[in-house]
DOSEDREN-630613 format. One record per residue (C-alpha): residue in one letter; residue number from 1; x, y, z. Coordinates in Angstrom, 2 decimals. Example, Ala and Ser with C-alpha at 12.3 -4.5 7.8 and 13.67 -1.06 7.14 Angstrom:
BEGIN
type:seq:px:py:pz
a:1:12.30:-4.50:7.80
s:2:13.67:-1.06:7.14
//
This chain:
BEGIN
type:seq:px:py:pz
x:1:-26.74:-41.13:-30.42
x:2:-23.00:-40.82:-29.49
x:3:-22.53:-39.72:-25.58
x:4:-19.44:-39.03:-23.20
x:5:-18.96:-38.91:-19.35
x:6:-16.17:-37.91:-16.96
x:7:-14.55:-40.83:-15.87
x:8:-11.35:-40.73:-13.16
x:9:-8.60:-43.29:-14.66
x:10:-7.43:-45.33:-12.35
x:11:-3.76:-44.30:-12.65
x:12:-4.91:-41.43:-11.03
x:13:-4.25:-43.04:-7.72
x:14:-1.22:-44.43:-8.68
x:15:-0.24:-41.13:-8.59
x:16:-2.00:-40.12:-5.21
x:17:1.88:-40.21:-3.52
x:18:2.16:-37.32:-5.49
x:19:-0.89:-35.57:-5.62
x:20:-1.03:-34.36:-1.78
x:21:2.02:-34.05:-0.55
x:22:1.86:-30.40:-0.22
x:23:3.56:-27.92:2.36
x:24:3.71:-28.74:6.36
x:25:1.19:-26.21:6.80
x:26:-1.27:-28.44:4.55
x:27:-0.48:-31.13:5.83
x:28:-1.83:-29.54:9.14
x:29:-4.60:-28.02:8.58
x:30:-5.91:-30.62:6.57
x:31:-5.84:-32.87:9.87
x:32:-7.18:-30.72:12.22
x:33:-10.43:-30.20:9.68
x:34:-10.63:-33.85:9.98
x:35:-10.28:-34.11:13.94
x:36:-12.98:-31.03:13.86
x:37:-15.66:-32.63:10.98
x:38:-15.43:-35.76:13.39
x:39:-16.57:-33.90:16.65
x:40:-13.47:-33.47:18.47
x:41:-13.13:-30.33:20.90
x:42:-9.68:-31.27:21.72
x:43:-6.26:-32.18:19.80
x:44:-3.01:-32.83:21.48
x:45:0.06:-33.02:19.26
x:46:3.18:-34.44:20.29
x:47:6.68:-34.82:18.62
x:48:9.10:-37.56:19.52
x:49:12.38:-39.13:17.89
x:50:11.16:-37.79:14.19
x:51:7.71:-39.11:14.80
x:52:4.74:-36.86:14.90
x:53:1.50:-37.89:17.30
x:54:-1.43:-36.52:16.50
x:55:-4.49:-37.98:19.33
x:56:-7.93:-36.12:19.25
x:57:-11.14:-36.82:21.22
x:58:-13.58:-37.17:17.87
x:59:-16.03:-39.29:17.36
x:60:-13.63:-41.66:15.48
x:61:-13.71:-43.66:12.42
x:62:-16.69:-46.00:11.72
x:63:-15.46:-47.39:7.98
x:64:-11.78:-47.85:7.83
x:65:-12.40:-48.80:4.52
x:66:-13.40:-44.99:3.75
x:67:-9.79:-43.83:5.00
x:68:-8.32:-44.37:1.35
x:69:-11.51:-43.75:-1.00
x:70:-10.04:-41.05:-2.51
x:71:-12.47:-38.26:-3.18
x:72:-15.35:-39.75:-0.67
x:73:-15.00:-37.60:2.04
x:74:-17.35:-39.92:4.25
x:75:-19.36:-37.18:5.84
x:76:-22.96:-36.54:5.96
x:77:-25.35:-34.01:3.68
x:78:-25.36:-31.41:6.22
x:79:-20.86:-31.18:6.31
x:80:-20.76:-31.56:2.29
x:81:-23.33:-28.70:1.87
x:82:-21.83:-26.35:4.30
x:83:-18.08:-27.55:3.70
x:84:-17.62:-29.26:0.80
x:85:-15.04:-31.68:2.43
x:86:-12.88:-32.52:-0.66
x:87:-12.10:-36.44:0.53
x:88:-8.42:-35.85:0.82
x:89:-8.27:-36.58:4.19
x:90:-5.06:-38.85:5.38
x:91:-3.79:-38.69:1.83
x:92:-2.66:-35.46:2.87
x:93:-0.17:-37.47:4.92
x:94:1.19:-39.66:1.67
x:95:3.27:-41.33:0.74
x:96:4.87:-41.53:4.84
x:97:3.99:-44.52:6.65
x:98:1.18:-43.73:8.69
x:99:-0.31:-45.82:11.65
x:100:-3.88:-45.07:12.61
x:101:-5.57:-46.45:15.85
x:102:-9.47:-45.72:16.50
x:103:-12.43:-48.35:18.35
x:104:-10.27:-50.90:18.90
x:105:-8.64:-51.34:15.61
x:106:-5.68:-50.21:14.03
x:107:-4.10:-50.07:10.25
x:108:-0.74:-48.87:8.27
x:109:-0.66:-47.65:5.37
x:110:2.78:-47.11:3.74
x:111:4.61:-47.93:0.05
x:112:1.98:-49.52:-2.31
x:113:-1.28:-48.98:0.04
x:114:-0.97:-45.57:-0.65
x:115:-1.51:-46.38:-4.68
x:116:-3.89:-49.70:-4.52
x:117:-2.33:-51.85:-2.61
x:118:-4.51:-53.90:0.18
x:119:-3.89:-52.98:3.34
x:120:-4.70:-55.25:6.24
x:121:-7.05:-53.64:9.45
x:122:-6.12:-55.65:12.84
x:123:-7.25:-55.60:16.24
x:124:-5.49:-53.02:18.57
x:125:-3.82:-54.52:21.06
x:126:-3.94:-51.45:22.99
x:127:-7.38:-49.92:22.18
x:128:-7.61:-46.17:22.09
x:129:-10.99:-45.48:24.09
x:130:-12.45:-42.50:22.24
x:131:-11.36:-40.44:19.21
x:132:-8.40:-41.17:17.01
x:133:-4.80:-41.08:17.15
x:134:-2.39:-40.73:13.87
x:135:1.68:-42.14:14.43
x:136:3.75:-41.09:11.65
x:137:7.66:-39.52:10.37
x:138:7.41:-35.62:9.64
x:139:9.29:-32.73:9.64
x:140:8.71:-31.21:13.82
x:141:5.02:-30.20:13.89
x:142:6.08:-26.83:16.14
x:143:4.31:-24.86:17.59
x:144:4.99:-21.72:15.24
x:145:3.30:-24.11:12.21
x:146:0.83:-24.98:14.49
x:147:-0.83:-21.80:15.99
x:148:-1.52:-20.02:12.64
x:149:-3.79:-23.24:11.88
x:150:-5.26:-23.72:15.20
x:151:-6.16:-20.07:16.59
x:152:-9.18:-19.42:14.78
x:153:-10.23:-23.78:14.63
x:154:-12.63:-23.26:17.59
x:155:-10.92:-26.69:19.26
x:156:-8.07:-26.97:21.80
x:157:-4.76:-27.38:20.50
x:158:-1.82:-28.42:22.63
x:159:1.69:-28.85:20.79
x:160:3.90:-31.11:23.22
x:161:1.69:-30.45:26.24
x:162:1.66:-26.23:25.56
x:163:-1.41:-25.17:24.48
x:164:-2.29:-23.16:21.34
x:165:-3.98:-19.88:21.26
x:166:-7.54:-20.71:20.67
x:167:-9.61:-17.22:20.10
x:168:-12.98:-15.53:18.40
x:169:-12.25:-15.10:14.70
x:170:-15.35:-12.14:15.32
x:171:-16.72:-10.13:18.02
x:172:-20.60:-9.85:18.59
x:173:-21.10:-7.22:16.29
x:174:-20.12:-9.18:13.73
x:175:-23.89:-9.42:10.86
x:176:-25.30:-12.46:9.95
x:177:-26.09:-13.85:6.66
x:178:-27.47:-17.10:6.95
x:179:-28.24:-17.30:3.03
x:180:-24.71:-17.29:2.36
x:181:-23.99:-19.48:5.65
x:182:-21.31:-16.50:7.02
x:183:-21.02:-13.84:9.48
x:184:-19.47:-10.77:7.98
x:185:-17.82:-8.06:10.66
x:186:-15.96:-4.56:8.71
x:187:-12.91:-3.29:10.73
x:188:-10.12:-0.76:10.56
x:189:-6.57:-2.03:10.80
x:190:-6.08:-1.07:14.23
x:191:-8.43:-3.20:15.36
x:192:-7.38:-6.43:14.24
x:193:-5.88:-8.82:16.69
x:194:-2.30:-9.86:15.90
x:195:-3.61:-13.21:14.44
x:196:-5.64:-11.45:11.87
x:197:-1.85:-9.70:11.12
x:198:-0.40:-12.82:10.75
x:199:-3.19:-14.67:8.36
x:200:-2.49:-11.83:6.31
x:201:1.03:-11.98:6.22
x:202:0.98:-15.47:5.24
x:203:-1.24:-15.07:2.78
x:204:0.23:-11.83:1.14
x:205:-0.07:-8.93:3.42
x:206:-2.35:-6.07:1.63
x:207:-5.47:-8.78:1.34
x:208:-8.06:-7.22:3.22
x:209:-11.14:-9.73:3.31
x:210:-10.17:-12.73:6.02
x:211:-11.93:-15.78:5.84
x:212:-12.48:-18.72:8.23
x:213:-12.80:-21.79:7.19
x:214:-13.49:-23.52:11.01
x:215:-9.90:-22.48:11.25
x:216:-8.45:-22.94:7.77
x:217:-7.73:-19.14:6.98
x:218:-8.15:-17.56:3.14
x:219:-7.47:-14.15:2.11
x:220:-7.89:-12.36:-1.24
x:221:-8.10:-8.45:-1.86
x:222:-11.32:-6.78:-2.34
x:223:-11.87:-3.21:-1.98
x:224:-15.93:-2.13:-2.68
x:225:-15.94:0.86:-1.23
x:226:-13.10:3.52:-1.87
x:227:-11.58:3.41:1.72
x:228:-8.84:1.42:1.30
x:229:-8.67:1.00:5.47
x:230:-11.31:-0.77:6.06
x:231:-10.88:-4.85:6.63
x:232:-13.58:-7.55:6.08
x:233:-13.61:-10.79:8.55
x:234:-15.81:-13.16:6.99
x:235:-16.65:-16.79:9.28
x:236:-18.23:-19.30:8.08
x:237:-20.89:-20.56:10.01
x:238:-21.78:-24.23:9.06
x:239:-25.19:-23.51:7.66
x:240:-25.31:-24.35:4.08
x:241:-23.18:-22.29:1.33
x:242:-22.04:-22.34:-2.07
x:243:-18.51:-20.66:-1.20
x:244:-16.12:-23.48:-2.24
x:245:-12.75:-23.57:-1.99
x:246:-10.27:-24.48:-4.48
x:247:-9.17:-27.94:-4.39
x:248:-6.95:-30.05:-3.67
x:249:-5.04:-26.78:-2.08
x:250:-7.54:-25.11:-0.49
x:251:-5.96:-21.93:-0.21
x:252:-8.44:-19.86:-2.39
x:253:-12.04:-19.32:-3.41
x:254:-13.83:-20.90:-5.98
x:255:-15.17:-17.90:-8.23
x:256:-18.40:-18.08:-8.62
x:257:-22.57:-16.85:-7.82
x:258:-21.61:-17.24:-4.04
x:259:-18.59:-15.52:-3.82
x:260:-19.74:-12.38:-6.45
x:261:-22.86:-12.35:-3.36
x:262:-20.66:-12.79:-0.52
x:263:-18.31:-9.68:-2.18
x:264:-21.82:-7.79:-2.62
x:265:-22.47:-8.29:0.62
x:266:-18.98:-6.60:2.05
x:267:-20.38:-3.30:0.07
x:268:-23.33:-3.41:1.94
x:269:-21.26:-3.96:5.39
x:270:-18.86:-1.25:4.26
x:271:-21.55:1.61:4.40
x:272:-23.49:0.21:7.39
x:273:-19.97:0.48:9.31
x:274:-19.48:3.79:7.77
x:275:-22.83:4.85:8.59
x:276:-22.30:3.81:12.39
x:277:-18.97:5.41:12.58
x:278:-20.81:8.64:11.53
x:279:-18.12:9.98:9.33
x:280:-16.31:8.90:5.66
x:281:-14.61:10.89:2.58
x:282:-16.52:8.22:0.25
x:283:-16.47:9.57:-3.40
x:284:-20.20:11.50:-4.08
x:285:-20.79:7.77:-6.48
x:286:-20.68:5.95:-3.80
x:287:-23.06:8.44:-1.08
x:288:-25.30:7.84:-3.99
x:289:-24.94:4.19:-3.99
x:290:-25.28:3.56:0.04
x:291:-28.74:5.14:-0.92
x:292:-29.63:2.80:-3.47
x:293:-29.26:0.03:-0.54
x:294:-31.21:2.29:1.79
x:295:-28.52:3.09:4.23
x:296:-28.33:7.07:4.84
x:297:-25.06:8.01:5.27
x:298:-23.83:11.92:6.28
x:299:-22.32:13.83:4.22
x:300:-18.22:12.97:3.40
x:301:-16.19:15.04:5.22
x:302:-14.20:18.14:3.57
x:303:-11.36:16.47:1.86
x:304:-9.39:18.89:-0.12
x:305:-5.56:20.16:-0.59
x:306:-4.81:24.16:0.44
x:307:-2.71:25.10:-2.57
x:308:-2.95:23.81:-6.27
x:309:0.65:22.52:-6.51
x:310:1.89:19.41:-4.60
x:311:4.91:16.85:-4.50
x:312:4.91:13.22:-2.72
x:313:8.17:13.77:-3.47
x:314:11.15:16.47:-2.89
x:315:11.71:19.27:-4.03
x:316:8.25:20.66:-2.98
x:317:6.69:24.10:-4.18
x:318:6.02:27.10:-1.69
x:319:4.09:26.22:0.78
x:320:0.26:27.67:0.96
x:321:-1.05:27.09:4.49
x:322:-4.28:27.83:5.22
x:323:-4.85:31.64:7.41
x:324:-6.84:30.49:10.98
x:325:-10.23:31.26:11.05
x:326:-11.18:31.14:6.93
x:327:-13.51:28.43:6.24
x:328:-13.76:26.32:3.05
x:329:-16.58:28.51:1.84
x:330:-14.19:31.61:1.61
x:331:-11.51:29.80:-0.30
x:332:-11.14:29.05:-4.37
x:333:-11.73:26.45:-6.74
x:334:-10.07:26.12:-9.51
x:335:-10.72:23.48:-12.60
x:336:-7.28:22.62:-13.82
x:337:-9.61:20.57:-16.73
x:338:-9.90:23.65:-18.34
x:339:-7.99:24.85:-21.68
x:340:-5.97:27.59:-22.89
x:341:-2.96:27.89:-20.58
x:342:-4.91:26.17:-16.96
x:343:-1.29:24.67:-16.25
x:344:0.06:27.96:-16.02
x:345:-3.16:29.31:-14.59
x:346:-2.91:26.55:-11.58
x:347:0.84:27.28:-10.77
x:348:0.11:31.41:-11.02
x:349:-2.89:31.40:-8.73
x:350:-0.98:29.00:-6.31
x:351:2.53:31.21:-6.29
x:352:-0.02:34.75:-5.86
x:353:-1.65:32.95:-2.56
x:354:2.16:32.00:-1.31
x:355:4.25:35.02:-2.29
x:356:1.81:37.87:-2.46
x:357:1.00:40.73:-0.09
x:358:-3.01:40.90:-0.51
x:359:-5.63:42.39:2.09
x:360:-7.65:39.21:1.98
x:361:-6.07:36.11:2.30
x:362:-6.24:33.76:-1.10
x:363:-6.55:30.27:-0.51
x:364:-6.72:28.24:-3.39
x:365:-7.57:24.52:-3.12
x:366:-8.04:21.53:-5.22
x:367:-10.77:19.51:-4.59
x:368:-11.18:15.59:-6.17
x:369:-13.82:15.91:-8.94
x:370:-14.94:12.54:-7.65
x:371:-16.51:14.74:-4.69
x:372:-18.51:17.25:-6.98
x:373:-22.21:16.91:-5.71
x:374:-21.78:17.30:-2.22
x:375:-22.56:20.77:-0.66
x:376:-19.07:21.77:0.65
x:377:-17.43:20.87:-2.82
x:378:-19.02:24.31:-4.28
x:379:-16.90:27.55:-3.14
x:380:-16.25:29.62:-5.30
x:381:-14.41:29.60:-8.32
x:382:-11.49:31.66:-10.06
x:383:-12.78:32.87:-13.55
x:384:-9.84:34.48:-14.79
x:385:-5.47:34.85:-14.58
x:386:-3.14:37.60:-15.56
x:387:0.68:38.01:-15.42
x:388:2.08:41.10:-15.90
x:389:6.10:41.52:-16.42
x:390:8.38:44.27:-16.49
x:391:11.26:44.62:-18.27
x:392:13.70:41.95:-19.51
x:393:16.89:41.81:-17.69
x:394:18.52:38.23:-18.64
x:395:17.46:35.22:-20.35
x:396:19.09:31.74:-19.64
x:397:18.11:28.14:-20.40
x:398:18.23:26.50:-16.89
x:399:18.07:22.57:-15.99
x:400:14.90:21.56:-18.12
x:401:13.32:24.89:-18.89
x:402:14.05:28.87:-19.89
x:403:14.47:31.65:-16.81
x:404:13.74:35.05:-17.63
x:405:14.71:37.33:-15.02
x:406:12.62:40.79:-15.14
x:407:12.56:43.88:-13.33
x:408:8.67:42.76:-11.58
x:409:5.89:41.00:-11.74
x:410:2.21:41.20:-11.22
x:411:-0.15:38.62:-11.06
x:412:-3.83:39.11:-10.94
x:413:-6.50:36.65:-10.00
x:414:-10.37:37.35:-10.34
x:415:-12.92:34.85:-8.60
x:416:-16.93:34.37:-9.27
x:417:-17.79:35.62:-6.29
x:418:-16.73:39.20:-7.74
x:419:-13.78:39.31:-5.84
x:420:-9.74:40.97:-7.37
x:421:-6.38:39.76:-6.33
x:422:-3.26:41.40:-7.03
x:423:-0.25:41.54:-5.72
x:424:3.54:42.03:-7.49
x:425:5.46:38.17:-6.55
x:426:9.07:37.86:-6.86
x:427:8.45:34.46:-9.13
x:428:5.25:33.27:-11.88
x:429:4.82:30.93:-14.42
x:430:4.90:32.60:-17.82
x:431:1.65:31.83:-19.91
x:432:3.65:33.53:-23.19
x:433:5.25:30.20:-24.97
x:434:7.15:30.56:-28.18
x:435:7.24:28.16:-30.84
x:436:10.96:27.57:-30.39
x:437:10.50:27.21:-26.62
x:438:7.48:24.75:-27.27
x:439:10.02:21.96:-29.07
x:440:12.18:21.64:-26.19
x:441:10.24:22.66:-22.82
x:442:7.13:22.84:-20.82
x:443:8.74:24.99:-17.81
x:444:9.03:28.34:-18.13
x:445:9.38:30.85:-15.55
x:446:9.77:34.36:-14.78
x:447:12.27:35.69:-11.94
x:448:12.46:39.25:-10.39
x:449:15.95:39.85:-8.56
x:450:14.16:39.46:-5.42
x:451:14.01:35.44:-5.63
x:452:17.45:35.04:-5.12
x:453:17.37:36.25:-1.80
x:454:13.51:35.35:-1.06
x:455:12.94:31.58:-2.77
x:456:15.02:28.20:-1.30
x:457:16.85:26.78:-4.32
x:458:14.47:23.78:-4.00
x:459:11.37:25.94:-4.29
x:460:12.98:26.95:-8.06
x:461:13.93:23.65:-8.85
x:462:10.06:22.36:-8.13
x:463:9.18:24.55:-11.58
x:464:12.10:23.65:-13.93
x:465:11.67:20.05:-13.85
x:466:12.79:18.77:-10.22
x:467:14.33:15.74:-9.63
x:468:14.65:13.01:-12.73
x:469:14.79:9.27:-11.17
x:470:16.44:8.09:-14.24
x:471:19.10:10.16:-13.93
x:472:21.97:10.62:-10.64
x:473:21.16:10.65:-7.22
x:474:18.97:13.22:-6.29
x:475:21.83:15.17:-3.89
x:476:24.07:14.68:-7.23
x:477:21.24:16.21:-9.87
x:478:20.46:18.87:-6.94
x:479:24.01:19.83:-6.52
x:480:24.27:20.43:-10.61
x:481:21.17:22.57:-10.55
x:482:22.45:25.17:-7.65
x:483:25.61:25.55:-9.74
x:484:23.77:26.56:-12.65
x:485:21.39:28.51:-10.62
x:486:24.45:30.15:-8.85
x:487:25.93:31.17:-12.41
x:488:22.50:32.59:-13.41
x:489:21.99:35.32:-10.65
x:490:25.47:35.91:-10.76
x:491:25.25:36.25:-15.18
x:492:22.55:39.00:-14.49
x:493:25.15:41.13:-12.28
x:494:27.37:40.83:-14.76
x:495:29.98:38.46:-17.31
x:496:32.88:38.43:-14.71
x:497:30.27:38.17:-11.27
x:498:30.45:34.35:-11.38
x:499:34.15:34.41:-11.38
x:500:34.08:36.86:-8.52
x:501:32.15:34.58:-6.10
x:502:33.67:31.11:-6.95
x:503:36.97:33.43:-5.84
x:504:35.33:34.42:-2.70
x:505:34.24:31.35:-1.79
x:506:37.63:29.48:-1.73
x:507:38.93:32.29:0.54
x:508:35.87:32.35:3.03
x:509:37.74:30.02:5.54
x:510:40.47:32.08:5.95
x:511:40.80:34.36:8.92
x:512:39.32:37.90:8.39
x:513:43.19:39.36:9.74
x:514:43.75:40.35:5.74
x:515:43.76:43.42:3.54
x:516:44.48:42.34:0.52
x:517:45.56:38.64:-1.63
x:518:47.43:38.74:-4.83
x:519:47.57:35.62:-7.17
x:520:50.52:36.28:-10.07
x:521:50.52:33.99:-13.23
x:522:52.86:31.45:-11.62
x:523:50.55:30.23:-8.73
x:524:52.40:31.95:-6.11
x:525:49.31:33.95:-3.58
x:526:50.29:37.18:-1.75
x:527:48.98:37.54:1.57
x:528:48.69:41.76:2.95
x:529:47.93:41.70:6.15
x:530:46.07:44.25:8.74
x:531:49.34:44.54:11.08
x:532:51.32:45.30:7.89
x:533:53.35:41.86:7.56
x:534:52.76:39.76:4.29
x:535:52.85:36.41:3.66
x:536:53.75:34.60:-0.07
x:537:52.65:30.99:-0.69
x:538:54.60:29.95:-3.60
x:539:53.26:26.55:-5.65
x:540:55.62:22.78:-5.23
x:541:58.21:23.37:-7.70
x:542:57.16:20.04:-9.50
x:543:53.80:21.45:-10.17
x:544:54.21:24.70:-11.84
x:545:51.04:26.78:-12.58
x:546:50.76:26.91:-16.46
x:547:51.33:30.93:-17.04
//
């Protein structure tokens, strides 16, 4: 029978002065790991005329030999189960000359000992006494590249004699989980230290799950639970694990039975942090689910909107604020999933609660259907909308939609807990939709002559349309619809009215000493005024008014 096996070709480390010669910060990390795996409590950098020193206190290196085995990482069972070194090591440092002193002997590997080439070991003639120290030409190991790799390493770091933060990647609080050889601790953004900030930000700043590698720092996104806040510090602990990192980078997690666990196991931290913080606005799903895992939570907390219509953006509708003293049990639901005209419907029943005079407040809300189930997502419900308008007064296609302005309106609401609302409103939504209309436009909305002087131009603007990004600026698009709303009202007073006010307004600067102003064909403007004197201002002669 035929067979195969993986083989590694030995051009492979021919190339090895290409494989790992990666960013400063990789080059970095990757030898504090090895000063750490090796026992050392202590690393002192230094940087000197190009040359970069790098002296720890380790236990130091038994098999030079092992220094340039590429992929034999040279540590025991207990480090490959629980860190899966990936026997990179100094190649990290390729293809720079490197000098490398530990028990009494010393080697340099540069140029072809990088890629095969034998490489003598001598005797030191000045003996380093414990540990190891690494002489070799780099860009200035500072302290700014430095401190993001050493703060969470658990060793002391000095960069030219300063030393490096060295702190807790967790607090106490933080729950074991020996099985997946981690400590897992759930906390709010405010509460991470400005290190956590900065592992984020160098690793794309909206991951939310942190993990430390004995100082090597991975982040990804992962949100189980619906709070978005909520941040997930995950340490490993050196007890065995099968969460791998990517290799040769390092920089990411292997996906795999371990990882889909240790991302199980941030759900289950989610709601036991939730459940000691004693409140949430989880989704009713996810209540359900905390008590598949046996943890009890409370109830979510009342999330809902006062008002049915809403706007991240300008222009915003009328406001509806909710009246002190009503509770959520005395307001009204209402299921814009329903048919036959619930757009309309939604806008009507939100406009009746803003602009009408009732003798119980009406406060509609909208509540998430994702929170149907819990107790406090049931009040009661409106069953049933009616507009009533007057008489027709002026019709006029405005911005995206048609305006009909009518002598008044009347909208009536009825709710399931028996209750009528009705109230006349300067301004509704018109459920009536002709064909015609239909083709064109969705907005459509009735005006009494009362909104002119009632309703900010923005609140009118929210219901034909609003703002269009792909158009002009919004103050430009803004500007266009107050002209046209301008010429509406004045259109209803009557065909000249328009006219009459752009007149008015040129003149509204000038002082109020005046009786009358006369404007002949020519250009020339008259001036009557109160004292009896007049005053004619006649147009340049080289710009005569067309007559």
């Amino acid at each position: 029978m035929e067979t195969i096996c993986a083989t590694v070709n030995q051009r492979l480390l021919s190339k090895a002065n290409r494989l790992f010669t990666g960013s400063l910060q990789g080059r970095i990390i990757e030898i504090l790991q090895n000063a750490r795996r090796a026992g050392a409590t202590k690393v002192d950098i230094a940087n000197k005329d190009g040359m970069v020193t790098v002296r720890d206190n380790g236990g130091g290196i038994d098999d030079f030999a092992k220094l340039l085995d590429l992929g034999t990482s040279g540590w025991d069972e207990a480090m490959e189960t629980s860190e899966d070194p990936a026997g990179v090591g100094v190649f990290s440092l390729a293809p720079r000359r490197v000098t490398i002193h530990s028990g009494g002997k010393t080697v340099t590997i540069e140029g072809g000992g990088w890629t095969g080439a034998l490489v003598p070991i001598e005797s030191d003639p000045e003996p380093v006494r414990a540990g190891t120290v690494l002489e070799f030409e780099d860009e200035p190991w500072s302290h700014s590249a430095v401190d993001i790799n050493a703060v969470f390493c658990g060793m002391d770091v000095t960069v030219d004699g300063t030393a490096c933060p060295n702190l807790p990647f967790l607090s106490d609080q933080a729950a074991q989980h020996p099985k997946l050889g981690c400590r897992i601790e759930v906390r709010e953004s405010s509460s991470l230290n400005p290190w956590h900030h900065s592992a984020k930000r160098e690793r794309w700043h909206y991951n939310n799950v942190i993990v430390n590698f004995h100082g090597q720092v991975v982040c990804f996104d992962c949100h189980p639970v619906s709070e978005h806040g909520l941040h997930f510090l995950v340490d490993m602990t050196g007890e065995p694990t099968g969460i791998r990192l990517m290799l040769p980078a390092r920089t990411c997690l292997v996906e795999n039975d371990a990882l889909a666990a240790m991302k199980a196991a941030l759900e289950v931290e989610a709601f036991r942090y939730v459940q000691r913080r004693g409140q949430h606005a989880f989704h009713y799903k996810e209540f359900l689910r905390a008590k598949q895992l046996d943890i009890t939570l409370p109830e979510a907390r009342p999330t809902f909107n006062v008002g049915l219509l809403s706007s991240c953006e300008p222009p915003e509708p009328i406001e509806v604020t909710m009246p002190e003293g009503v509770p959520l049990e005395r307001c009204y639901r209402f299921d814009p999933d329903r048919e036959n005209g619930a757009e309309a419907d939604e806008g009507n029943i939100h406009l009746l609660a803003a602009l009408g005079k009732l003798d119980e407040p009406l406060v509609p809300v909208s509540i998430s259907k994702n929170h149907d189930g819990y107790s406090w997502a049931k009040p009661p419900t409106v069953t049933d909308v009616k507009v009533m308008a007057g008489k027709e007064l002026y019709k006029y296609w405005l911005w995206s939609g048609h305006v009909t302005c009518v002598d008044s309106i009347a909208i009536t609401v009825r709710t399931s807990d028996g209750q009528k609302f009705s109230s006349p409103v300067c301004m509704a939504i018109s459920p009536e939709l002709d064909e015609k209309a239909a083709r064109f436009c969705e907005e459509r909305v009735l005006l009494t002559p009362e909104a002119e002087h009632r309703l900010r131009s923005e609140e009118l603007w929210y219901h034909l349309g609003g703002w269009n990004e792909d158009g002009d600026t919004y103050d430009t698009q803004f500007l266009g619809f107050e002209e046209d709303l301008e010429r509406f009202w004045a259109n209803i007073t009557g065909p000249d009215e328009f006219l009459r006010r752009n007149i008015v307004r040129s003149i509204d600067g000038l002082e109020r000493n005046w009786t009358s102003i006369v404007m002949v064909p020519n250009g020339a403007v008259t001036i009557h005024f109160k004292n009896g004197g007049a005053k004619t201002i006649n147009p340049p002669t080289d710009h005569p008014v067309n007559s």
